[in-house]
N, C-alpha and C positions, 0 to 999 in steps of 0.2 A: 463664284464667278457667274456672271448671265448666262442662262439655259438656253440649250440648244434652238434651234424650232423644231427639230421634231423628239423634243423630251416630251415626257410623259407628263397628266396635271399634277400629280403632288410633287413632281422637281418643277413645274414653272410656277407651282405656290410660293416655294421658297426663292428659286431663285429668277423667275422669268422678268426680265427687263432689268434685272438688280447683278450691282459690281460694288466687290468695295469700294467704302469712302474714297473716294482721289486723293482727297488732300491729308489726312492720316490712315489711312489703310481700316476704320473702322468696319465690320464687317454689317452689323445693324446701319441701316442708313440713319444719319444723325438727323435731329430737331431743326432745322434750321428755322429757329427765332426768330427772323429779324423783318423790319418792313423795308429796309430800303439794303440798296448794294454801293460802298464805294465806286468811283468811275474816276478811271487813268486821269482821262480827259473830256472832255463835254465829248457825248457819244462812243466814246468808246471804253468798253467794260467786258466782265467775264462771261457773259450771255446771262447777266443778270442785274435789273436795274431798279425793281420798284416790285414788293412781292404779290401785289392783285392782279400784274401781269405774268409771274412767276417764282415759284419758289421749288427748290432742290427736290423738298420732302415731297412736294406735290407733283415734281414729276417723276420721282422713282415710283410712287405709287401708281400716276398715272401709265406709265411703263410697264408695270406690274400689272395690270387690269386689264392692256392690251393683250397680253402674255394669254393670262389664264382663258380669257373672250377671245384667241385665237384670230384680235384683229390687229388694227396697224393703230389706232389712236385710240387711248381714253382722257376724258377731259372730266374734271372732277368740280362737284358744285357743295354751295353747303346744306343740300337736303336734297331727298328725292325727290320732292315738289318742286326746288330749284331748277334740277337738272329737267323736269319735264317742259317748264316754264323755257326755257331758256331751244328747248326743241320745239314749241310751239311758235317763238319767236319765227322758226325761218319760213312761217305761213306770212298770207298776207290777209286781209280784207275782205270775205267773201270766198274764202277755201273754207273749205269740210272737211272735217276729221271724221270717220268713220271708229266707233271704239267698242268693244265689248260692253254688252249691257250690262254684266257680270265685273266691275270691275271696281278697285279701290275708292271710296269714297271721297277722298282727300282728291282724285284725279277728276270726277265727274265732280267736284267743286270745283276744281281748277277749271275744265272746258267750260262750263256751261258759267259761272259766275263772277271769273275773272276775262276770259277770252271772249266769253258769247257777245260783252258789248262795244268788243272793239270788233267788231265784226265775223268773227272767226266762228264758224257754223259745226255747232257736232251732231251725229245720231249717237243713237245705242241699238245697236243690233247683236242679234244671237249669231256668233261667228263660228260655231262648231259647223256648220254646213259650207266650206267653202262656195260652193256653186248660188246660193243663197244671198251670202255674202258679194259675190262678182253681180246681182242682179241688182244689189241697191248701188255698185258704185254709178256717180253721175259724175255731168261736166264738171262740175268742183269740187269733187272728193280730190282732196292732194295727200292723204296719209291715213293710213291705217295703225290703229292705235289697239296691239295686241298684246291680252293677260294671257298667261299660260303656265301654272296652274292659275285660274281666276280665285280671285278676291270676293268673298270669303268661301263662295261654293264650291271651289276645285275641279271646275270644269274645264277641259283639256280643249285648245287649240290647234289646229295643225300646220304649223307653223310654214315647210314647205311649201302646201298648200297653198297658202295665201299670200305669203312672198313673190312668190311666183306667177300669182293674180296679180300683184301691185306691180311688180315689175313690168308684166304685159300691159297694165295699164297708163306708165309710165308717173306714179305714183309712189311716195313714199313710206316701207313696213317700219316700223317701229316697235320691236317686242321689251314690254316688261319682264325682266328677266325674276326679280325679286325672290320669288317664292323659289323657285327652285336652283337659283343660283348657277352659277359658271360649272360648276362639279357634278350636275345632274343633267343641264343642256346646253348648250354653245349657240345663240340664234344666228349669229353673223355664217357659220358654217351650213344654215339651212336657209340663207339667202335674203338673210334680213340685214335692212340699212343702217338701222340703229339699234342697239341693245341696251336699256336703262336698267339700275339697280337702287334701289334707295339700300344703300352703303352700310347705313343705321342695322339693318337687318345680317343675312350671312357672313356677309364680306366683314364687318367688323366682329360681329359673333360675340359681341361680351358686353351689350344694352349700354354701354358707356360713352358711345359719340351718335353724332347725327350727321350726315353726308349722303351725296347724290353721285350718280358715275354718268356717264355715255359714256359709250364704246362703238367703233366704227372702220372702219378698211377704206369708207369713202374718203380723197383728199380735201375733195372739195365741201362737202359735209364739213369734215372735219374742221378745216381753215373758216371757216363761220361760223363753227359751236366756239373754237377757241377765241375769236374775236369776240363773241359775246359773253363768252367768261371775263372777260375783260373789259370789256364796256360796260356789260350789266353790274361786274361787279359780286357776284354771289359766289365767292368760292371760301373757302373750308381753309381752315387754320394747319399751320404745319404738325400740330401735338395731334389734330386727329387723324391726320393723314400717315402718320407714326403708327396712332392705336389700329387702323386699318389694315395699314402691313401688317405689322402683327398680327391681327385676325387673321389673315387670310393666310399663311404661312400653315396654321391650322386646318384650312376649311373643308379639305378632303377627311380630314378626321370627323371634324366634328359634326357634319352632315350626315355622313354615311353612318355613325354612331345615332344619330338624331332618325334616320332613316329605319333603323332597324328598331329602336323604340316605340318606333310611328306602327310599326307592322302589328306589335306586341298588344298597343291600346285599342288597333281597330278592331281587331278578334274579339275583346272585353265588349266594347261597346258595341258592337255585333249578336252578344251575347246577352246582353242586358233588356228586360221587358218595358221598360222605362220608354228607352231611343225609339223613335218612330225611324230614322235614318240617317244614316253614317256617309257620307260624301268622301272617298278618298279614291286619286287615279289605280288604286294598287287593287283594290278590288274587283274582280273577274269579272263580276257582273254590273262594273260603272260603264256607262256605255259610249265613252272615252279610253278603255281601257289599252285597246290594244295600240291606238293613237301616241298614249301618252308609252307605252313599251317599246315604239318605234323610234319616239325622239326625246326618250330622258333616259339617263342612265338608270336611275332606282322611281321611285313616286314620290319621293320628299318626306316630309316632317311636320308639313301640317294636314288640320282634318278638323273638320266641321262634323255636329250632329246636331237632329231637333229632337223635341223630346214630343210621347202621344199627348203630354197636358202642355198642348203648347201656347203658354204664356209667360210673360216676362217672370212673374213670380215663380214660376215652375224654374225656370232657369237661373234665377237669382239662389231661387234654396242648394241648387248644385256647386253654383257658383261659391258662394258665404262657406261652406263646407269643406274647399280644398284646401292642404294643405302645404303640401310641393309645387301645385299650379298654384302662381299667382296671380291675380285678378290684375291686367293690368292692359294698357296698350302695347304695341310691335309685335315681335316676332323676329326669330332667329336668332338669339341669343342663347347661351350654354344651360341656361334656366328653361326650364318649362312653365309657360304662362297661359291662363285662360281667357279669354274675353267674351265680350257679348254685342258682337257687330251694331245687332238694329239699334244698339243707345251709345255704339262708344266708335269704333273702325267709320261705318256707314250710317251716323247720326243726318247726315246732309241730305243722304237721298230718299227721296220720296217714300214714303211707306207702300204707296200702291206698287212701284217700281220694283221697290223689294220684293215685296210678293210674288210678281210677276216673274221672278227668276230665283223663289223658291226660299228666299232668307226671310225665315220666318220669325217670328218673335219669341220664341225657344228658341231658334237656330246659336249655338254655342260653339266658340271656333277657340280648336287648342294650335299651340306651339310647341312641339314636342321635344324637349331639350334631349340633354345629354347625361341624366343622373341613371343612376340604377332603373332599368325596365320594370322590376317587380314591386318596386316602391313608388313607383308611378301609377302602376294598375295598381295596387291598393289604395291608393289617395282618393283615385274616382270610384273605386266600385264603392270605401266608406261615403263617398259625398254623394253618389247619386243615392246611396240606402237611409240618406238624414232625411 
């Protein structure tokens, strides 16, 4: 049966927003296959008519995402770029996005190379200083576009903080939830408008779909994002929105398991003469630290290092050498994978930009799955000694 509101998050994993099937008592909510809906009569139907305006599987998961993000709406897209795409829509002409300088490549492609020439104006600023942040908003800043942990450096936001800048300002926050997922923060509870996930990642947990979320409390947000679920068109098939339940049904396990392996690697890599520096919020001495203790449950499961030979070949010879991490794109999946931002994540942004915020060309960013800890630290400490 659907969970309480005030169940705990691993019962509103399983059941938050979810009821047995209606029409067989299934307790998995079913596939529903199909593109279109029978109807009685011209107009009148089951509250279902054509599936790019809705389908079953899409709203129990939507329902679901609400649950666990602790808000009132999620509207689901078919990729994280979608769903960002589709939250940039409700700008117009001459508004400013305000975004982390630090932040996903594929998103600082999206502002600056799809929106930049329709008008729609971004910076990149360093947001760890709110007061900083409140000095660059101007007449047409309309939305703040916040990473926390950031992409690929893991530099900590405060999310409060600057919600409650936008809101005084009467402007829109927007936090990427991604990295740390629904099970480590909740942004909607620390005053944020919109909370994004690219789906592919925790929420699905098992590297086999690609999906986008927003999640929102606003009605009137929300009655706009769903119109343009629907006008634009980009929404997500009902078999991934299946594999997604599913994921998430897990995600309290499989995070906080991911979470205590992440603890295990940074000690190694801490350890190691090789790493010039280990980027992770869990460490005392990041100086995000107590930030990221204040408004995440644990530090998460990813972690970024450079090495002191720092160039690409330096980080390729670690890379070629693993054998549990695999060399690949994403993150948050039950696997542990490695990557190498400056040529593969953040190929788009500038190399001086990079620099500028410390992603260097060593800089190597893992994804800490979910296998055995100590076969993990053995994989790297053999690959950094090849």
């Amino acid at each position: 049966m659907a969970a309480k509101k005030d169940a705990r998050f691993a019962t509103q994993c399983i059941h938050g927003g979810l009821s047995p099937d209606p029409l067989t008592g299934a307790v998995m909510t079913p596939i529903y296959q199909t593109s279109t809906y029978a109807q009685e009569e011209p107009g009148k139907n089951k509250g279902y008519e054509y599936a790019r305006t809705a389908n079953p599987t899409r709203d129990a998961l939507q329902r679901n995402l609400a649950a666990i993000e602790q808000g009132k709406h999620g509207i689901c897209f078919s990729s994280g770029l979608a769903a960002m795409d589709n939250v940039l829509r409700l700008l117009q002409p001459g508004d400013e996005v305000l975004a982390s300088d630090d932040l996903y490549g594929g998103s600082y492609r999206l502002l600056t190379a799809v929106f930049g020439p329709f008008g729609i104006k971004s910076r990149f600023i360093d947001m760890r200083d709110p007061a900083k942040v409140e000095q660059e908003i101007s007449a047409e800043t309309r939305m703040l576009w916040i990473e926390t942990p950031t992409n690929p450096m893991l530099n900590i936001v405060d999310i409060e903080a600057l919600t409650n800048i936008a809101s005084a300002h009467n402007i829109l926050s927007v936090v990427d939830n991604t990295f740390a997922s629904p099970y480590l923060q909740q942004p909607l509870t620390m005053g944020a408008d919109l909370v994004l996930h690219s789906a592919t990642k925790y929420l699905g947990g098992h590297s086999d779909i690609v999906m986008g979320a927003i999640i929102t409390s606003d009605d009137v947000l929300a009655k706009r994002l769903y119109y343009l679920q629907n006008a634009a068109g980009a929404i997500p098939g009902p078999q991934d929105c299946f594999l997604v339940l599913r994921g998430i049904k897990t995600l309290h396990l499989r995070v906080q398991r991911a979470c205590e392996n992440a603890r295990h690697i940074v000690r190694v890599l801490q350890g190691n003469d090789l790493v010039a520096n280990v980027y992770y919020p869990g460490i005392e001495s990041h100086p995000r630290h107590e930030v990221a203790k204040k408004q995440m449950k644990d530090f998460g499961a990813m972690i970024s290092f450079d090495l002191k030979e720092d160039t690409l070949e330096a980080a390729a010879r670690v890379m070629r050498n693993t054998h549990y991490f695999t060399l690949a794109e994403s993150l948050g999946g039950v696997e542990s994978l490695i990557g190498h931002p400056a040529s593969m994540t953040h190929a788009s942004v500038p190399r001086e930009q990079r620099l500028s915020v410390g992603l260097t060309d060593s800089l190597i960013r893992l994804s800490v799955g979910v296998e055995d800890a100590e076969d993990l630290v053995k994989d790297l400490e053999k690959a950094m000694s090849n």
